[in-house]
N, C-alpha and C positions, 0 to 999 in steps of 0.2 A: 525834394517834392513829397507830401503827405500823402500818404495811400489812408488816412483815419476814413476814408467814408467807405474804402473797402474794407477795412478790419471792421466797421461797423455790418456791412452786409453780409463777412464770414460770420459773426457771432450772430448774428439775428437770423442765420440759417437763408439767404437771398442767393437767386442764383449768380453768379459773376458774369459778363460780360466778356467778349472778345477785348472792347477796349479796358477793359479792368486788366484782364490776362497780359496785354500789353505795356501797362501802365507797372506791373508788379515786377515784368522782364525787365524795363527801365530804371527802374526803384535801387536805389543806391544800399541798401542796407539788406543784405542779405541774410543776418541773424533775423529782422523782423518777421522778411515771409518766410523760413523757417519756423518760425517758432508758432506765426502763425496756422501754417499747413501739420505742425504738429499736433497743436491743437482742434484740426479738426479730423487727424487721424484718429488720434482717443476718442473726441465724441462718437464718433465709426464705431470704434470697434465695442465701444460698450461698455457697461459698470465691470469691476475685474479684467479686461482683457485689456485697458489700456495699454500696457506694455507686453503684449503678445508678436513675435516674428515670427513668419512662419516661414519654412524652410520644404523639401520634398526628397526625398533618396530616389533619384533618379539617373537614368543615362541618355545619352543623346548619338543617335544612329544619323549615318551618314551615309545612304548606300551608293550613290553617285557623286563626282565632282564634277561631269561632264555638261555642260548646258548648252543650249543654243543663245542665249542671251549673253550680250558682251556686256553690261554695268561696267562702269568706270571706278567705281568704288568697291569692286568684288575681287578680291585677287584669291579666294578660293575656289570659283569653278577653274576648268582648263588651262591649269598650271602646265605650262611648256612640256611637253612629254612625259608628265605626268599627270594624266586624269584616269580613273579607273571605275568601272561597275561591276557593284559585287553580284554574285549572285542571290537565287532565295536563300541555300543554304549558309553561303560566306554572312548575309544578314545574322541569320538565325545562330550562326557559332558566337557572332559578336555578341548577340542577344544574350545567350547562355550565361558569358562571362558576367555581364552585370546582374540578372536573374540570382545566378548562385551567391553575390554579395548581399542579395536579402531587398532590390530595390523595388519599388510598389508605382514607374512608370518608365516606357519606353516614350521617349521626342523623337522623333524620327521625320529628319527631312534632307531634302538634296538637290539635285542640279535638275534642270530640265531636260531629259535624254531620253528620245525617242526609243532609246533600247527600253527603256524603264517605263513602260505604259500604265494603262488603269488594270490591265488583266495582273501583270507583275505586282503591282503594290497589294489589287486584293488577295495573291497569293501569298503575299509576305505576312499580313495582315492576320488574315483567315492562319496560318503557322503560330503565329505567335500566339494568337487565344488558346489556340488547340494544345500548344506544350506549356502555356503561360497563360491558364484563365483568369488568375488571380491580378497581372500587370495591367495596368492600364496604358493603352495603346494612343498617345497624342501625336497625332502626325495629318501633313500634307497640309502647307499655308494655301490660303486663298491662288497666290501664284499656281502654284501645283495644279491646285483643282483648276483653275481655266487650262494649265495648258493641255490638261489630259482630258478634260473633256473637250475641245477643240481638237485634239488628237482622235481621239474614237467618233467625234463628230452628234455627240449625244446634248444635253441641257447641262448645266451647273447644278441643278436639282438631282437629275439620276445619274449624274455621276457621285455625288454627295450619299445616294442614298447607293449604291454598289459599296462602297468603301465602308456606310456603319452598317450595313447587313454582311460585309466581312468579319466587322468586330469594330471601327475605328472609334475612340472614345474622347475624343476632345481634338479643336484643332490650334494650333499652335499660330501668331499672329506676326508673323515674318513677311518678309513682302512690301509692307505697307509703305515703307521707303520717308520719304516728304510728298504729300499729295500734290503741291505744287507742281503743275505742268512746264512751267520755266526752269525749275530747278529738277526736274528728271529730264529735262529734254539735254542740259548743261549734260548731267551724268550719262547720258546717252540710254536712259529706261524706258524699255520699248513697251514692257510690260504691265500688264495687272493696276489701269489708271483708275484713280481714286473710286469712281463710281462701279469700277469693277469688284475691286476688293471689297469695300462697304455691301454689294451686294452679294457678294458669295457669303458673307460672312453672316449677312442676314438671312440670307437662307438656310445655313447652315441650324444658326440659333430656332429658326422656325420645323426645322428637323429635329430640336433638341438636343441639338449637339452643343458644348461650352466651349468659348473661346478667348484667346487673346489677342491685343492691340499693341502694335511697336510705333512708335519713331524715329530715325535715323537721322541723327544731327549729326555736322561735320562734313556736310556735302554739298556745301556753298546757300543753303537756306537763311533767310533774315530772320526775325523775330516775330514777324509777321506772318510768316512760311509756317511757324511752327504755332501758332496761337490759331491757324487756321486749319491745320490737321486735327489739332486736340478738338476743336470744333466738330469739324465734319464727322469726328468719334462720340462723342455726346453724343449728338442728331441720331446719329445711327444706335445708339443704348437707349434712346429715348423711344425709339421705335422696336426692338427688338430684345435687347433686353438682354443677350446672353455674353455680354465680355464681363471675364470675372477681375481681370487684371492689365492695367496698363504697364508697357516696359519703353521706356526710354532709352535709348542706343546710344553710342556714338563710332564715329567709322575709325577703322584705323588705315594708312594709307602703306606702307610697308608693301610692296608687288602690286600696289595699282597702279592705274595711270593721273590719276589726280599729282601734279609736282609740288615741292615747297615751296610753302609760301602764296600758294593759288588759293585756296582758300582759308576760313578762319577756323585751325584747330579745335574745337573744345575746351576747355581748362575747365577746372573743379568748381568754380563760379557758373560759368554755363551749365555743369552738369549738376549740380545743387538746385539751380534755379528750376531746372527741367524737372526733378523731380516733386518739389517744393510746389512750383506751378500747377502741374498736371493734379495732386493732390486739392487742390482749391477749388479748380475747374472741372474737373472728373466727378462732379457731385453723384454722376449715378452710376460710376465705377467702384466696386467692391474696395479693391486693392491694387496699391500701387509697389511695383517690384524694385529693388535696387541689384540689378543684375550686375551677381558681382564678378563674371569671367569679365566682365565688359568695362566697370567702374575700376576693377581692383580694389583687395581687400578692405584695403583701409579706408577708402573715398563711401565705397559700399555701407561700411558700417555708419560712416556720419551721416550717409542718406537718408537711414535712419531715425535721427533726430528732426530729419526734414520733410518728413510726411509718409515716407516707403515704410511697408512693414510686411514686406518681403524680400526676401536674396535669395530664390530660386531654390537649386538643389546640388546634389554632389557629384553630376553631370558624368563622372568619369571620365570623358572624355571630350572635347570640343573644337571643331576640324576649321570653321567657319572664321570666326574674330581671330583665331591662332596664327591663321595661313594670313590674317594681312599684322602680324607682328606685335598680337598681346602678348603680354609676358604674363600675364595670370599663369597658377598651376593649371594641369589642366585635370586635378579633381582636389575636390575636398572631401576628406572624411565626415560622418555624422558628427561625430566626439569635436574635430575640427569647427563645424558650420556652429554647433552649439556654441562652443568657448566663444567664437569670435561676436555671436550675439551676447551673451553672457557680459563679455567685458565693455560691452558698449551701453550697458545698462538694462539692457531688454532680456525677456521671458523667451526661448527658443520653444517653437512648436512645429512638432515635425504633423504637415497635413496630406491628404489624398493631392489628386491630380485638380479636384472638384472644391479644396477646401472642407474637405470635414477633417477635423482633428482627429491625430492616431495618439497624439502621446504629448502632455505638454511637461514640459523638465521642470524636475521640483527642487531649484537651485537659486539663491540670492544673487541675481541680477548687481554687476559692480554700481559703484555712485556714477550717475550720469554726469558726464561734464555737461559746464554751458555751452553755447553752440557757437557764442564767440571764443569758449579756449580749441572748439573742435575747427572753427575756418583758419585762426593761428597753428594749428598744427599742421594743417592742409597748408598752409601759405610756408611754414619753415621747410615743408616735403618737399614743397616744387620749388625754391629757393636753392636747396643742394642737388636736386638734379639741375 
C-alpha cells in the first residue's frame, strides 16, 4: 500500500491525520517511515544540529513501592512482603550518592501511600533544594498529584503550586498508561482517566512548570488505542504548550498478572514504529526520547535513525521496569551513554532537565548504517534469542 500522499504532506510540512498515523502503523515497509520521521527529526533540530542526542546525568529516586492501586501490568508496587517507605532522611542519603557523582537532576517517583502525603513530599522537596540548590528536582506524575490532592482534599492547582513553592522543577509523564478506557479497565486502572491526566498536566504547564508525555504498549491496546493517545497529546500541546518530550514504553510482564500469550508482546517492529510514528504526529512535541532502560541498548540506539533524538540519562538506578524483568544495566556511565551514541552515528549532547545544552562532545560520530542493515541486525538479534 503507498503512503506517497503522506510522504507528500511530511515534506510540505501538513499536519498528519489520525487516519494517516494509522495507515503508517499498517504500512509494510518500515525503513520508509523511518527514514521518513528521520527526516523530519533533522529538519527539527535545525542547520548544524541535525545529528545532535541529547542525553542527561541523572538519577531516579524511588521512595515508596507501596500503592493502593493494583494495575495488572505493575509488578513493582507491593511485592509480596516486600514493600517499603523510606524516610525524609533514607531519600536524602540516596540523593547524596548520586549528587556526589556530579548529576544535574533528581526523577523522583513512587507508589501511591497514604504514609507518603503532600506535607512529606514538600518536605523531601523543600531538603533537596536546601542541600542541592544546584539539582533540578523532577518529580510526582500527574497520577501522584490527583492522588495527593484527593488526599489532603485540596484542587490539583494548589496542590501543584505547594510542591513548586517547595522547589519542584519539572514533572515527569508517568501514568499516562493507554487512555483507552477498554484497555485500562482489561488492566484493572482505576486511576488518573485520560481527561485527568491531560488536565493536570495542563495545569501544571499553565504554572510554568515542564513536562513529559508516556505511552504504555504491551497492555492489550490496538493500533487504534495508540493513534488515539498520541492524539489526545497533540490536543493537549496545542493548548498548553509545555510537553518538551514524548516517551514511548513498553510493559514487561515478569511478576504481573498479565499470562503468556494473553496479549501481543511488543517486538522491535512495534517499538521502531512507535517511535518513528510519534515523531511524524508530535508535530508540536520538541523531542522524542528512545528510553533506553526500557528499549535496551542496542534497539535504543536504532531508534535513533527512526526519529528519537534522545536516550534519557545515567539514571543510576531504576526500581520500576527492573521489578517486572528488564535485563537493562541499571546505570550507565556518561563516557558509556556518549560511545553508545558516538557509534551509532550521532553527536552526544549532554542537556539540562529543560533542554539547554551543557556540553556537546567534539568527537567524529561513526558512519551511519542504513536503516535496513540496522532492522537486519535487529531481526539476526531476535532470531538467536
Amino acid at each position: 500500500m503507498s503512503i506517497s500522499d503522506i510522504v507528500e504532506k511530511v515534506k510540505s510540512g501538513e499536519r498528519l491525520s489520525s487516519e494517516d498515523a494509522i495507515r503508517l502503523y499498517k504500512h509494510d515497509d518500515l525503513a520508509e517511515i523511518g527514514a521518513l520521521a528521520n527526516g523530519v527529526r533533522e529538519k527539527r533540530a535545525g542547520a548544524g544540529q541535525e545529528k545532535y542526542v541529547y542525553y542527561i546525568h541523572n538519577m531516579h529516586l524511588n521512595p515508596t513501592n507501596f500503592c493502593v492501586e493494583t494495575c495488572r501490568f505493575c509488578s513493582y508496587a507491593n511485592p509480596e512482603n516486600n514493600s517499603y517507605t523510606w524516610t525524609v532522611d533514607q531519600v536524602l542519603d540516596n540523593a547524596r550518592y548520586g549528587v556526589s557523582l556530579g548529576i544535574s537532576e533528581i526523577h523522583m517517583v513512587g507508589g501511591l501511600n497514604p504514609a507518603c502525603d503532600l506535607n512529606f513530599y514538600e518536605e523531601v522537596i523543600r531538603a533537596f533544594k536546601k542541600e542541592f540548590p544546584h539539582v533540578h528536582v523532577k518529580a510526582m506524575t500527574a497520577v501522584e498529584i490527583e492522588y495527593l490532592a484527593n488526599l489532603e482534599g485540596i484542587t490539583y492547582e494548589d496542590c501543584l503550586k505547594r510542591l513548586i513553592d517547595a522547589g519542584l522543577g519539572s514533572m515527569p509523564g508517568g501514568g499516562a498508561e493507554i487512555f483507552d478506557e477498554s484497555v485500562r479497565e482489561n488492566m484493572h486502572v482505576k486511576k488518573t482517566p485520560a481527561a485527568t491526566w491531560l488536565g493536570i498536566h495542563g495545569i501544571a504547564h499553565k504554572l510554568g512548570l515542564k513536562s513529559t508525555a508516556t505511552m504504555l504498549t504491551g497492555i492489550g491496546e490496538k493500533i487504534e488505542h495508540k493513534v488515539d493517545h498520541i492524539n489526545q497529546l497533540r490536543e493537549q500541546q496545542d493548548k498548553t504548550g509545555g510537553f518538551m518530550c514524548f516517551i514511548p514504553l513498553k510493559c514487561y510482564y515478569e511478576g504481573t498478572t498479565i499470562k503468556p500469550g494473553e496479549i501481543h508482546e511488543p517486538d522491535y517492529n512495534d517499538l521502531l514504529r512507535d517511535i518513528a510514528i510519534s515523531r511524524l504526529f508530535l508535530d508540536n512535541f520538541p523531542h522524542i526520547k528512545a528510553y533506553w532502560i526500557q528499549l535496551g541498548e542496542e534497539l535504543a540506539q536504532t531508534a535513533l535513525s527512526f526519529g528519537a533524538d534522545d536516550m534519557d540519562g545515567t539514571i543510576l538506578e531504576e526500581k520500576i521496569t527492573h521489578a517486572a524483568g528488564a535485563k537493562t544495566p541499571l546505570q550507565l556511565a556518561k563516557e558509556k551513554m556518549e560511545s553508545h551514541i558516538l557509534r551509532s552515528g550521532f553527536v552526544p549532547v549532554e542537556r539540562d532537565t529543560v533542554y539547554n545544552i551543557k556540553r556537546v562532545i567534539e568527537e567524529t560520530p561513526a558512519e551511519s548504517k542504513s536503516l535496513n542493515e540496522r532492522i537486519k541486525a535487529l531481526q539476526l538479534t531476535t532470531a538467536r534469542v
